[in-house]
C-alpha positions as a Markdown table, in Angstrom:
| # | Residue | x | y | z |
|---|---|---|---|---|
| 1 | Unk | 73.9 | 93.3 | 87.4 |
| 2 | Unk | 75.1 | 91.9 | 91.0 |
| 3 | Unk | 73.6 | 88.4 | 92.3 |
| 4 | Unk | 73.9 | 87.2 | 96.2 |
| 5 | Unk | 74.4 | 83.7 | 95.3 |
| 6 | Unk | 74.4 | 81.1 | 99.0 |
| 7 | Unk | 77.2 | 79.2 | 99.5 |
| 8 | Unk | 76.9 | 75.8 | 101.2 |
| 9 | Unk | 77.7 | 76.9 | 104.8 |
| 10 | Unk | 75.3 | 79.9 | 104.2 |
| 11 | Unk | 77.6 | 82.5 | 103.7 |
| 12 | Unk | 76.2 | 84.8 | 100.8 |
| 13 | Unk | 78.7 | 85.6 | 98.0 |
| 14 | Unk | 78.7 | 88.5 | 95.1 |
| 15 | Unk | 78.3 | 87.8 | 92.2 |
| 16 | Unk | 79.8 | 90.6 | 89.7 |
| 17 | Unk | 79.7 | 90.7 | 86.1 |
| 18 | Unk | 82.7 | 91.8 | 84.7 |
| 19 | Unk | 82.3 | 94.1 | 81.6 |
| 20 | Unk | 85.1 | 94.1 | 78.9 |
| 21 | Unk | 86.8 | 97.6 | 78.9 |
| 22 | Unk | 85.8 | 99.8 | 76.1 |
| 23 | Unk | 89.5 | 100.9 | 75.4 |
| 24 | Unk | 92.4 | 99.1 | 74.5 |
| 25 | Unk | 95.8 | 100.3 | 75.2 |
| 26 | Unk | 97.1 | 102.2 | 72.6 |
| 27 | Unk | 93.6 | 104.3 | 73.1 |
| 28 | Unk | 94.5 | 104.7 | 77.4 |
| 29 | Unk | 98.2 | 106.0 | 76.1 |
| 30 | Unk | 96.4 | 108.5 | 74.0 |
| 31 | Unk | 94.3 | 109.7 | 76.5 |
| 32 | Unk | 97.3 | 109.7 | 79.3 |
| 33 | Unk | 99.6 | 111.9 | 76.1 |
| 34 | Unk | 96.6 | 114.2 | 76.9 |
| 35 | Unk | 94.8 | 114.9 | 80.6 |
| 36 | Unk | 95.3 | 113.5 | 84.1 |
| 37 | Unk | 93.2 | 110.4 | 83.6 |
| 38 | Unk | 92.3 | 107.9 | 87.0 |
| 39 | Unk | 92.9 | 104.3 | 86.5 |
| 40 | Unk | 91.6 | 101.9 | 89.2 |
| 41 | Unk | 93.6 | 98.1 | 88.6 |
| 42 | Unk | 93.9 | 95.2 | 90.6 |
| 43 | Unk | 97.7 | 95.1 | 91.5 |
| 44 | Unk | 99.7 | 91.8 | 91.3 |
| 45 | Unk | 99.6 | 91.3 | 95.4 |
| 46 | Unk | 95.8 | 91.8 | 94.6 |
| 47 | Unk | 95.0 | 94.7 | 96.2 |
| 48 | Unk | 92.9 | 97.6 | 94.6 |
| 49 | Unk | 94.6 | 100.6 | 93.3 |
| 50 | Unk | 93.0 | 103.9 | 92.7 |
| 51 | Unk | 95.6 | 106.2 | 91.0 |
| 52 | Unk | 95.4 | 109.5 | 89.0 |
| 53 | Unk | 98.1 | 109.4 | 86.4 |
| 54 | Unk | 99.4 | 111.2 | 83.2 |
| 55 | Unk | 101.6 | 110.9 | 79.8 |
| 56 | Unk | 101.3 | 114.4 | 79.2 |
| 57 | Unk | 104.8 | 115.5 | 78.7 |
| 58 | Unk | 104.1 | 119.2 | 81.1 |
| 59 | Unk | 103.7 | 116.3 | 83.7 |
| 60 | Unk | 107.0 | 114.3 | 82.7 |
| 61 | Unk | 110.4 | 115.1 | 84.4 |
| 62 | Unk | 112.8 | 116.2 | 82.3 |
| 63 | Unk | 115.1 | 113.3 | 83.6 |
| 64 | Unk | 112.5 | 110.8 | 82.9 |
| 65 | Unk | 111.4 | 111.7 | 79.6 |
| 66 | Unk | 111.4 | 107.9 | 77.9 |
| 67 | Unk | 108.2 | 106.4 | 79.2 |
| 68 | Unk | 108.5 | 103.1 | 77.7 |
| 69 | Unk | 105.1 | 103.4 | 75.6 |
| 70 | Unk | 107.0 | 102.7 | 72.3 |
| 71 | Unk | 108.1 | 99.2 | 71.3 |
| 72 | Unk | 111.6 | 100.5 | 70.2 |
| 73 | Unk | 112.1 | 101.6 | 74.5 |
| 74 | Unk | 114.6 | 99.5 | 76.5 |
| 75 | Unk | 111.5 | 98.9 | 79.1 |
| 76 | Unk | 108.4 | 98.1 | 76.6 |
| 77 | Unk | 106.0 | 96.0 | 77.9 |
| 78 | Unk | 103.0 | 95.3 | 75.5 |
| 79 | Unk | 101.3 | 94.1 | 79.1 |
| 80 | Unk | 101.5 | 97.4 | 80.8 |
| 81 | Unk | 101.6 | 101.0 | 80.7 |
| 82 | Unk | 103.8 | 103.3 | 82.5 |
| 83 | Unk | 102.6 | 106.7 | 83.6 |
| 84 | Unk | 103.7 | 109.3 | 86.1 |
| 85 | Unk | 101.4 | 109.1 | 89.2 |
| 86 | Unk | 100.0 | 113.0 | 89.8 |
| 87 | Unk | 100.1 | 112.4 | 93.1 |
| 88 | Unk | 103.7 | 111.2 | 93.9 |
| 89 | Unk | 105.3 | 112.4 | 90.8 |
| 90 | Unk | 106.7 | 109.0 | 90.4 |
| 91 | Unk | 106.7 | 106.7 | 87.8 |
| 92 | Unk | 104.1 | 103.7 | 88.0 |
| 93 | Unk | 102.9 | 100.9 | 86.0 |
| 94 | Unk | 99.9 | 99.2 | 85.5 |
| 95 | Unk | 98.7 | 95.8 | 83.5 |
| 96 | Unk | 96.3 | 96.6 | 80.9 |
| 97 | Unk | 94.5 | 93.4 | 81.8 |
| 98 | Unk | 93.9 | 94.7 | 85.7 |
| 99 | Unk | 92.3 | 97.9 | 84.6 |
| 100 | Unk | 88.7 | 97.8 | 86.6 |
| 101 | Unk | 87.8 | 101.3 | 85.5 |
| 102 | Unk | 89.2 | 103.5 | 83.3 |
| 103 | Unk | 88.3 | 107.6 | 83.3 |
């Protein structure tokens, strides 16, 4: 539920409740392993990201095949999630505490 909530000088601000995500990250990495699924997360400059990604290993180059979603990886990060972006057939990361929508 949104609110328009007034400030002093009588600018209107939104209100927006922030529901908690209904997956964790160990359940996003298994749906990456699987389909191309579309993250949208607030990046650290805190601008909005919209990005269609994947762990499926048909999508991983074969030069890049340690995607650092295993503790044991050199570049495990229990914060974030690396995933090849469909688009730019790059590697990306995201925070799993930026995630805004998760599909």
């Amino acid at each position: 539920m949104n609110d328009l909530k007034f400030t002093s000088a009588g600018d209107y601000m939104l209100d927006t409740i922030v529901e908690e995500l209904p997956m964790n990250r160990n359940e996003m990495i298994n749906e990456l392993r699987k389909r191309n699924c579309r993250v949208i997360f607030k990046k650290a400059n805190g601008e909005e990201r919209d990005m269609v990604c994947t762990l499926h290993e048909d999508s991983i180059p074969p030069a890049a095949a340690d995607n650092n979603t295993e503790e044991k990886s050199k570049g495990y990060s229990a914060a974030a999630i690396r995933v090849i972006d469909v688009n730019k057939n790059e590697w990306r990361s995201f925070r799993v505490d930026s995630v805004i929508s998760f599909s």
